[in-house]
C-alpha positions as CSV (number, residue, x, y, z in Angstrom):
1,X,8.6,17.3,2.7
2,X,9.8,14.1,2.4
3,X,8.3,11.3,4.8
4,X,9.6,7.6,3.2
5,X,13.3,7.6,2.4
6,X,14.6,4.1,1.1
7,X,18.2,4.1,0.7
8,X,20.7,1.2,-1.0
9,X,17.9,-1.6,-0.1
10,X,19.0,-5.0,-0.6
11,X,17.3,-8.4,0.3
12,X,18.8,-12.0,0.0
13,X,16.8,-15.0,1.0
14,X,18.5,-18.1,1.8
15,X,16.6,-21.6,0.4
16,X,15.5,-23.8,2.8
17,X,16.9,-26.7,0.7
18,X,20.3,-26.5,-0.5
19,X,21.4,-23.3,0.8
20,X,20.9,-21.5,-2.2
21,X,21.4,-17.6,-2.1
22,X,18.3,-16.1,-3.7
23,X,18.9,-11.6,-4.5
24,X,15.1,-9.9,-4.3
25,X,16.1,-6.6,-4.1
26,X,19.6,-5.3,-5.6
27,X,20.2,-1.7,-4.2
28,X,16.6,0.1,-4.3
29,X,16.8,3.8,-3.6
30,X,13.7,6.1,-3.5
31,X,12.1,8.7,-1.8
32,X,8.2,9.5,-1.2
33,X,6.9,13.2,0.2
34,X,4.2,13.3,2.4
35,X,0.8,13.6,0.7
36,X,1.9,11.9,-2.3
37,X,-0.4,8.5,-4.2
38,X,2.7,6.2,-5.4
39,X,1.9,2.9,-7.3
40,X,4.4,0.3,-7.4
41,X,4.3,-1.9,-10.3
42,X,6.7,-5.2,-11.7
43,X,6.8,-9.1,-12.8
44,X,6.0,-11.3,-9.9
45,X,9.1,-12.2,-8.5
46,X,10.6,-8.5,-9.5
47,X,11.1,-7.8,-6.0
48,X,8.0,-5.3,-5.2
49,X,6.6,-7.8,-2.6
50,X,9.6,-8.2,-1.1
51,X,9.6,-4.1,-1.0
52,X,6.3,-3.9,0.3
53,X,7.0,-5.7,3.3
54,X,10.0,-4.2,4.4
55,X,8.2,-0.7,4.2
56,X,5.9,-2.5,6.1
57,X,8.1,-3.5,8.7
58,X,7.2,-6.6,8.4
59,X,10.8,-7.8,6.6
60,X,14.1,-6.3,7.5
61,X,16.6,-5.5,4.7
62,X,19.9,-7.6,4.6
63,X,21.3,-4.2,3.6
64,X,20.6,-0.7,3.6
65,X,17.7,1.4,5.4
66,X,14.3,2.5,5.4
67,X,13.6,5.9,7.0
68,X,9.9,6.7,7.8
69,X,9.3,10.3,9.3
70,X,13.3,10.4,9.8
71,X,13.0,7.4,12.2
72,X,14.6,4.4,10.6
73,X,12.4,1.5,10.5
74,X,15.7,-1.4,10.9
75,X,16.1,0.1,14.4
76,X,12.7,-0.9,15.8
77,X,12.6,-4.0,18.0
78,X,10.8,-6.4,17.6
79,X,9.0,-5.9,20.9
80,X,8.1,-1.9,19.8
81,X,7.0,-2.9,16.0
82,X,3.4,-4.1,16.2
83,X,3.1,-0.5,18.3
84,X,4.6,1.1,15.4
85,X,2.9,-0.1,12.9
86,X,-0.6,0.4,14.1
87,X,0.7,4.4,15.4
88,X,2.1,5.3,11.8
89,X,1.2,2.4,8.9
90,X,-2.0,1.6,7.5
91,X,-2.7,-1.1,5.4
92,X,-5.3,-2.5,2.7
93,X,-5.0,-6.1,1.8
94,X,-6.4,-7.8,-1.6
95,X,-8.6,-10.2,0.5
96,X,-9.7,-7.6,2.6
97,X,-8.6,-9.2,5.9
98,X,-11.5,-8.6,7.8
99,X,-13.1,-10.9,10.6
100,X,-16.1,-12.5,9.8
101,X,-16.9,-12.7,13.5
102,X,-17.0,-9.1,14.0
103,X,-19.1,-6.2,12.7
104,X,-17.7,-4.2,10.3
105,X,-17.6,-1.4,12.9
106,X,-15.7,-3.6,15.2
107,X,-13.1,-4.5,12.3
108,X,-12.7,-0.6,11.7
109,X,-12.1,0.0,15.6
110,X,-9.7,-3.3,15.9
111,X,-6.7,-0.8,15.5
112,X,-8.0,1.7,17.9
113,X,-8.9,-1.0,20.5
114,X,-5.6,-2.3,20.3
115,X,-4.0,1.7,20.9
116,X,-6.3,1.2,23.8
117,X,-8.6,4.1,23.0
118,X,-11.7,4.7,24.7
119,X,-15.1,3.9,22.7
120,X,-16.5,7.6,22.6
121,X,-12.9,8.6,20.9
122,X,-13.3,5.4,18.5
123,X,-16.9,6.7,17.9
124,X,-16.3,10.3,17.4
125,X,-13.4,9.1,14.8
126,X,-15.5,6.9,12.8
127,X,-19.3,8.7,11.6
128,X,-17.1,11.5,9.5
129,X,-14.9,8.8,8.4
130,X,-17.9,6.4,7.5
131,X,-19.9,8.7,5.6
132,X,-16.8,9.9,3.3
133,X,-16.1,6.3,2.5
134,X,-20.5,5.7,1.5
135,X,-20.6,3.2,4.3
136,X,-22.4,4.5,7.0
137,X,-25.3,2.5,6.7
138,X,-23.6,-0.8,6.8
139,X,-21.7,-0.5,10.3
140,X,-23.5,-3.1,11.6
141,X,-23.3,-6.1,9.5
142,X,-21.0,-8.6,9.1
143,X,-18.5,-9.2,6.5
144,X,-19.7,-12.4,4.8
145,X,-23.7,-9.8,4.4
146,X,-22.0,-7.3,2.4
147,X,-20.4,-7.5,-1.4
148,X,-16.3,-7.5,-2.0
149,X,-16.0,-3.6,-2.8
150,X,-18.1,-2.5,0.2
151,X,-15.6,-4.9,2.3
152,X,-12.7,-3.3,0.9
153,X,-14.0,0.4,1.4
154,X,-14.4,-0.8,4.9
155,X,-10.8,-2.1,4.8
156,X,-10.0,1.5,3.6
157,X,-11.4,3.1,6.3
158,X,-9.7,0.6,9.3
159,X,-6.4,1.7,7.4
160,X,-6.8,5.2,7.7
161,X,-8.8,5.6,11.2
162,X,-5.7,5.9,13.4
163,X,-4.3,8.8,10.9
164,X,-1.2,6.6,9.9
165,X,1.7,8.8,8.3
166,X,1.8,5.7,5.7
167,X,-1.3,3.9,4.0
168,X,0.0,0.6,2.2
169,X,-2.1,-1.2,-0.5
170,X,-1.3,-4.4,-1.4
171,X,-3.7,-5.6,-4.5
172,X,-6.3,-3.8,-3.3
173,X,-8.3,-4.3,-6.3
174,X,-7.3,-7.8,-7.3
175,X,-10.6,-9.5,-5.8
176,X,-12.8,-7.1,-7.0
177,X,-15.1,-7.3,-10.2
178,X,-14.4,-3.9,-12.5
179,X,-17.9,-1.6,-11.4
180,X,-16.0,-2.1,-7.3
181,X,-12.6,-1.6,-8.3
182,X,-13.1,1.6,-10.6
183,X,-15.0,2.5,-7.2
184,X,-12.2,1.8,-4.8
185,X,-9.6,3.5,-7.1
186,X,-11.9,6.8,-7.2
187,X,-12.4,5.9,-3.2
188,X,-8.4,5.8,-3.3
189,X,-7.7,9.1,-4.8
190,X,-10.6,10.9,-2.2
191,X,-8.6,9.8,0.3
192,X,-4.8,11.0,-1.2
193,X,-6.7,14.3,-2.0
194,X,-7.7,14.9,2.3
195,X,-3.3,14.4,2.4
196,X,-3.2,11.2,3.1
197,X,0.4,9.3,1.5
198,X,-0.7,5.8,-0.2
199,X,2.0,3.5,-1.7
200,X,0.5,0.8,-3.6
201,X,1.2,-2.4,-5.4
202,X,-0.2,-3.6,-8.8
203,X,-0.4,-5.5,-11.2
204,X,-3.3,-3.5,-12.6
205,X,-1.7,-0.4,-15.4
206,X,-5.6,1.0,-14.7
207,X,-5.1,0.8,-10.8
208,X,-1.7,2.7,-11.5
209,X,-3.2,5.1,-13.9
210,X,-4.9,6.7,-10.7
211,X,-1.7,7.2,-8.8
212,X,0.4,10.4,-9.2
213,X,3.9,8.7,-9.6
214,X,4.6,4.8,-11.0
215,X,7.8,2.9,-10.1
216,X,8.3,0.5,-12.2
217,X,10.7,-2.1,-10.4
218,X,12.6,-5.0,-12.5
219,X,15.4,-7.3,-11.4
220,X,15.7,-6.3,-7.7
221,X,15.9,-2.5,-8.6
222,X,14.4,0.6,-9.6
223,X,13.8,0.8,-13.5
224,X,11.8,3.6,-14.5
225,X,9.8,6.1,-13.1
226,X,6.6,8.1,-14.4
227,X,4.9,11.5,-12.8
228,X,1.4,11.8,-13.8
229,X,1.2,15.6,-13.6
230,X,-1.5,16.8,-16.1
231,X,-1.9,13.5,-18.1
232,X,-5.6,12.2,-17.8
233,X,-6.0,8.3,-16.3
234,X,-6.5,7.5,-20.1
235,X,-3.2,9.0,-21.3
236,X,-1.4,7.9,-17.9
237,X,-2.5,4.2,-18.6
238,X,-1.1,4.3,-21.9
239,X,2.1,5.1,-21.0
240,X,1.8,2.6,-18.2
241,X,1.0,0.2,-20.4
242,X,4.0,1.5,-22.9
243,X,6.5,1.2,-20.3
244,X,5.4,-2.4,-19.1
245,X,5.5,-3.4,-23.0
246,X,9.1,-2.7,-23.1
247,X,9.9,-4.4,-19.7
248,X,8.5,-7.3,-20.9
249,X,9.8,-7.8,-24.2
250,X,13.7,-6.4,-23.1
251,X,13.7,-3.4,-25.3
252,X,15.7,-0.3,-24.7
253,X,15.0,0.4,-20.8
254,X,15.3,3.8,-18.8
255,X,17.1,2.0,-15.4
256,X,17.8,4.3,-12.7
């Protein structure tokens, strides 16, 4: 079933200074079915930012449309959006974006308290969710007590505690050493596995090895594309890594 349908995206920016046109996206088309583990890889300035936030509803295209359970996410207003995106997106940020003044429970149940939900519901939602993410015995400290991977599992968990149709990772790995990012990515693909849809963004071919479909964006527009089906992480980095060799160096492309 298809849950994310992007159709004929485009977004031009206008310079502050000198009115200058700037095109990030060209006329992006894709689709993502529910349950599916999408990365999303590029250049910087290839436009998958720029992507990213507009499926986050965070950025509204100049053209085209974003469809999200069938609902179409340039119709919201601006007074329903923060609603929507705590009812149907989740997200994971590369520095975590967790408040150091609050316990890492109370981060977790920030979404929930803003649905107003009631603290035996928040509870009851959280102790299976905590021990499937390994954090369960850390609920009460504070951010700045615990290390960057056991921040970002906690990051994981306040994304997908309101059971968003959508979990978005930006980076999620970038501020992570390797030992918590090869945790996080096996973390990841747990939580794609209980049917959970994750689009992510990356930089990292390893980080993308663990999805089940790379887009590979250049330009402003889709490029390539590459299912994972039976390959192992080994054999779908290489061919990451084959792909992003060609990008780079302008060599016979596969654009669609």
């Amino acid at each position: 079933m298809t849950l994310l349908k992007v159709k004929n995206v485009k977004k031009t920016y206008t310079t502050r200074f000198g009115g200058m046109q700037v095109q990030a996206l060209k006329g992006v088309d894709m689709e993502v079915n529910e349950g599916e583990y999408v990365a999303i890889m590029g250049e910087s300035g290839s436009g998958k930012s720029t992507l990213l936030n507009i499926l986050a509803a965070l950025d509204k295209p100049t053209q085209g449309e974003v469809l999200l359970n069938g609902k179409s996410l340039t119709d919201i207003s601006e007074k329903e959006i923060s609603a929507f995106r705590r009812k149907h997106l989740g997200f994971v940020f590369q520095d975590f974006n967790l408040l150091d003044n609050f316990t890492l429970k109370d981060n977790i149940f920030l979404p929930l308290v803003l649905s107003g939900e009631h603290y035996e519901e928040m509870e009851r939602k959280l102790f299976p969710l905590a021990r499937e993410l390994g954090i369960g015995g850390i609920l009460e400290k504070y951010p700045y007590e615990v290390s960057g991977g056991q921040k970002q599992r906690c990051a994981v968990a306040r994304a997908v505690i309101t059971s968003p149709s959508l979990v978005l990772a930006d980076e999620p790995t970038g501020a992570l050493d390797s030992k918590s990012a090869d945790e996080l990515l096996t973390l990841l693909e747990r939580v794609n596995q209980t049917g959970r849809t994750i689009i992510m963004v990356t930089h990292s071919a390893k980080a993308a090895s663990f999805a089940k479909r790379v887009l590979f964006i250049k330009d402003g527009r889709v490029y390539h594309q590459v299912y994972k089906g039976s390959k192992t992480n080994e054999e779908m980095y290489q061919n990451i890594s084959n792909i992003l060799t060609v990008m780079a160096t302008g060599g016979v492309g596969h654009e669609k």
